[in-house]
N, C-alpha and C positions, 0 to 999 in steps of 0.2 A: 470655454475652459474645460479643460478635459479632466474627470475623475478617476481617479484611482483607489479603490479598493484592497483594504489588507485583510484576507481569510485567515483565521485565527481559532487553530479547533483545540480546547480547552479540555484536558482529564486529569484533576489535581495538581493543579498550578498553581495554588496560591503563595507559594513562596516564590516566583519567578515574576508573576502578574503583575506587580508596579514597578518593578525596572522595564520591565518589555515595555507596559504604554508611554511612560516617558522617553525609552529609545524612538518609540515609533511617532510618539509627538515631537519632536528633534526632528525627525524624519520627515515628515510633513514641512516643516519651514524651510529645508531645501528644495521639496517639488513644487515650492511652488515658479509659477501660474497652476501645477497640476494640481488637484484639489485631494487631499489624502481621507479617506474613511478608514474606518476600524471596525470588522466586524467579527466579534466574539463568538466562536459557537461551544459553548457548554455542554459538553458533552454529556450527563450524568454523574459529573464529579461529586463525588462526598465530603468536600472540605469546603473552604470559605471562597474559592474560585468564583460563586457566580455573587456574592456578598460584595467582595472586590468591585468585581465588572459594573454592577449596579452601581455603586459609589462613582465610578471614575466614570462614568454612563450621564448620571447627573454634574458634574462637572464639567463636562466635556460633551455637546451635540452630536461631535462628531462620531462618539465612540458606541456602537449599535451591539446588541448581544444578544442571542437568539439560545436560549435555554432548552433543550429537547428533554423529551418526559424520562427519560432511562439511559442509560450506557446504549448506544447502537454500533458502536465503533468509529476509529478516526475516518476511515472512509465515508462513512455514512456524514460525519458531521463535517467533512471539508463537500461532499456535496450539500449538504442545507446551505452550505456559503455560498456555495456558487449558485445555485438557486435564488437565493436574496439580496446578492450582492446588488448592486446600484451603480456599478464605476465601466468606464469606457473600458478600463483593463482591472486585473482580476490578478492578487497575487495569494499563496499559499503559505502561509508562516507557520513553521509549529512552535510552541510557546517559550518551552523551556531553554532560549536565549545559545544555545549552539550551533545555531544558523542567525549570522549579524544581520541584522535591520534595516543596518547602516547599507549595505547592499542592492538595498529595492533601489535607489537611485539609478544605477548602471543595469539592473531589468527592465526599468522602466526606459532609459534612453536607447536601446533595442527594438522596443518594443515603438518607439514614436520613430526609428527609426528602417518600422517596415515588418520585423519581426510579429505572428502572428501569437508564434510559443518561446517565453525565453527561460530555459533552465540554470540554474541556478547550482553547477555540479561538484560532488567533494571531491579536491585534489588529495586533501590529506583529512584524517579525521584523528583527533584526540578522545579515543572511546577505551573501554577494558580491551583488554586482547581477545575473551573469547567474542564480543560484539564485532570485532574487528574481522574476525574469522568467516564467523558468519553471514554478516553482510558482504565481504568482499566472495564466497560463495556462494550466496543469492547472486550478485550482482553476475558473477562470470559466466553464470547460468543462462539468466536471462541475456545476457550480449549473445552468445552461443547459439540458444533455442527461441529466442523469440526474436527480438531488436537486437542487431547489428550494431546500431550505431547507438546504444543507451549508453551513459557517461560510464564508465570504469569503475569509479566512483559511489556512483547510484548519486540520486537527488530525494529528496522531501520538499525544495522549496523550489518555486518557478513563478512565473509571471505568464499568465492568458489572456486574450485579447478577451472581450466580450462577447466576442460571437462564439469564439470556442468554448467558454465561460456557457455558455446556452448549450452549445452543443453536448458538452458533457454534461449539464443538467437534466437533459430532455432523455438521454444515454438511461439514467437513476439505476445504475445496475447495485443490486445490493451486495455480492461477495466478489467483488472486485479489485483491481488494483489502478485507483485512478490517476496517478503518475503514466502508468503504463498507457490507459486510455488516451493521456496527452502528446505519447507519440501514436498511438493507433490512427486519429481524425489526422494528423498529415500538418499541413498549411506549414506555413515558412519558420524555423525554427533557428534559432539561436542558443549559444549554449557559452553561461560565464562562470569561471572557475574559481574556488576559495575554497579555505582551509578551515573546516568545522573544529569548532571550539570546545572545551568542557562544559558539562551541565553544571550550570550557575548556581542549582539552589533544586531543594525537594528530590525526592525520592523517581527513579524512573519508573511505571508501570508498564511499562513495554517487556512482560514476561515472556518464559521461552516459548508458552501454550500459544503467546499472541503472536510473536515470532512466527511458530511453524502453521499455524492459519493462516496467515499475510502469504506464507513462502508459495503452502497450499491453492490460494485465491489467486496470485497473481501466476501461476502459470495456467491452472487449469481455466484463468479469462482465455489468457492468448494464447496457447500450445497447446497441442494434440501428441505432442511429444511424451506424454505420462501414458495415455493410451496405444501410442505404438508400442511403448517398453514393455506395456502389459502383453499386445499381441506376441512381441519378439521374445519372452519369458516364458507363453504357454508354447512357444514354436520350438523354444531348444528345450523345454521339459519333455516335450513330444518327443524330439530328435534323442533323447539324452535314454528315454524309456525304449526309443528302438532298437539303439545301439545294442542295450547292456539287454535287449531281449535277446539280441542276435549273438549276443560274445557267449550269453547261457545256453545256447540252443548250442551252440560249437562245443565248446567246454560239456555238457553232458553228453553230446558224441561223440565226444574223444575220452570219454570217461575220467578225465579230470575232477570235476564234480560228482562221481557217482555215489561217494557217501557224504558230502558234504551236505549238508540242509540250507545254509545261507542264509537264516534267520537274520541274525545283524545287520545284513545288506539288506534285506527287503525292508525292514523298519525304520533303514535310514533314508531307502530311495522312498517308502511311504509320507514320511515324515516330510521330509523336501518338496516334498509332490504337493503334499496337503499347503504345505506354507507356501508356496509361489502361489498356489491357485487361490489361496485368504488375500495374497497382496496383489491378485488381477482383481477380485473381487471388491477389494477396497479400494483400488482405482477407479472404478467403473462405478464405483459408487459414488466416490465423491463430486463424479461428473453427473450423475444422476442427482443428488442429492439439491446441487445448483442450479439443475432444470426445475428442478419442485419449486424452489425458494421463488424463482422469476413468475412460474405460471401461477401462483397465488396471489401474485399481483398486490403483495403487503406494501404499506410504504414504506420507502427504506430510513426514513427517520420520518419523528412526530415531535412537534413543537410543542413545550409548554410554555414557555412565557417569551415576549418580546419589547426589547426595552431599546427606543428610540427608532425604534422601524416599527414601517405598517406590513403587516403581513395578512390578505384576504383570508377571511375563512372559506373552508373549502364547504 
């Protein structure tokens, strides 16, 4: 009998928390012979989130919840899943019930069907407009400069086999985009289409700080595309400073300029100058920034409590 695992990373969901387990317990009585787990991971929520999970925890065997000491982010806590999970396949749910439940059925028959990756893509999404904006320019982005073939869309939910499930465990990159990592490892992938739904219940915490760190993370993982822009920026500033040296050099030969000073123009070609070379700097930083995080070799999340799973200590 083959297990199926639901990944479940949890940051102030307590108003969403009991319809999702009861969806996903519904959900479970159609896989079966597959055997359905539930596993919570807590992110450092401040509300009744991990109160909840505990309750329906004891209730229910099946439902495992693995509490990390702090906020480390969603990335961090959909790899503590995949890390612990227990199931021959391995799916990725986020809580707040705008991605259906009801769905795992048709990843999972993909996925017994040979499929190694089966994504889970939005054809249409019910979000505000300016979310709408945004992600659909993340998304056109990354098709363009990194994956080719990433859903249009974009995804947050999929299904992984076990081995890839390990594979991107053993990966544990901290400021990453682990969606993105599940097309990087390759292996046989599938891709099933649905229409995301409104947020059921609770407050989104997905601010625009978290936003542009995500947008941040996920190219400077897989593109080099931020650092050629910086080189092709210090190349036309170069080109742009030789120009306007050479049209000066003419223009005071020709006595054009011979009593003009040009002050304005140099404070603005200074000025431009100064600021492209702050925004090559802050590029090169941010790449920099990400090699530090890796060679300190921190973990990229720390468990504090585990309820219905055994987790070694290290």
């Amino acid at each position: 009998m083959s297990t199926v695992t639901v990944v479940v990373p949890v940051y102030w969901n307590e108003a969403t928390l009991p319809a999702l387990v009861e969806r996903l317990r519904a959900v479970g009585e159609q896989l079966r012979p597959d055997e359905l787990e539930l596993l919570f991971v807590d992110d450092g929520s401040g509300d009744g989130s991990f109160a909840l999970l505990q309750e329906a925890a004891q209730r229910d065997a099946r439902v495992q919840v693995v509490r990390l000491s702090r906020n480390f982010g969603s990335n961090a806590a959909i790899l503590a899943g995949l890390t612990y999970a227990r199931g021959d396949a391995v799916v990725v749910l986020a809580a707040d019930l705008q991605d259906p439940p009801e769905l795992i059925p048709e990843l999972v028959a993909g996925w017994r069907d040979g499929a190694e990756v089966v994504v889970a893509a939005r054809r249409s999404r019910n979000d505000p407009l300016v979310g709408r904006f945004f992600s659909a320019g993340f998304n056109r982005l990354f098709r363009r400069f990194v994956f080719r073939d990433f859903p249009p869309g974009g995804f947050d939910f999929l299904l992984v086999s076990r081995r890839v499930a390990r594979v991107l465990a053993r990966m544990a990159e901290r400021n990453s985009y682990i969606f993105g990592q599940a097309f990087w490892v390759g292996f046989e992938r599938r891709v099933v289409e649905y229409d995301r739904g409104e947020r059921e219940g609770g407050r989104s915490r997905w601010t625009l700080g978290r936003k542009a760190k995500y947008f941040v993370d996920a190219f400077t993982a897989f593109s080099y595309v931020p650092i050629r822009a910086a080189s092709l920026i210090g190349f036309l500033m170069a080109l742009a400073g030789f120009v306007y040296a050479a049209v000066l050099i003419v223009l005071r030969v020709t006595g054009v300029l011979a009593n003009a000073p040009g002050f304005a123009a140099l404070a603005v070609l200074i000025l431009v100058a100064a600021g492209a070379q702050l925004i090559v700097i802050g590029i090169i930083g941010e790449y920099l920034w990400r090699v530090l995080e890796e060679s300190r070799r921190r973990p990229a999340f720390i468990v504090d409590t585990a309820v219905n799973l055994d987790i070694p200590d290290d």
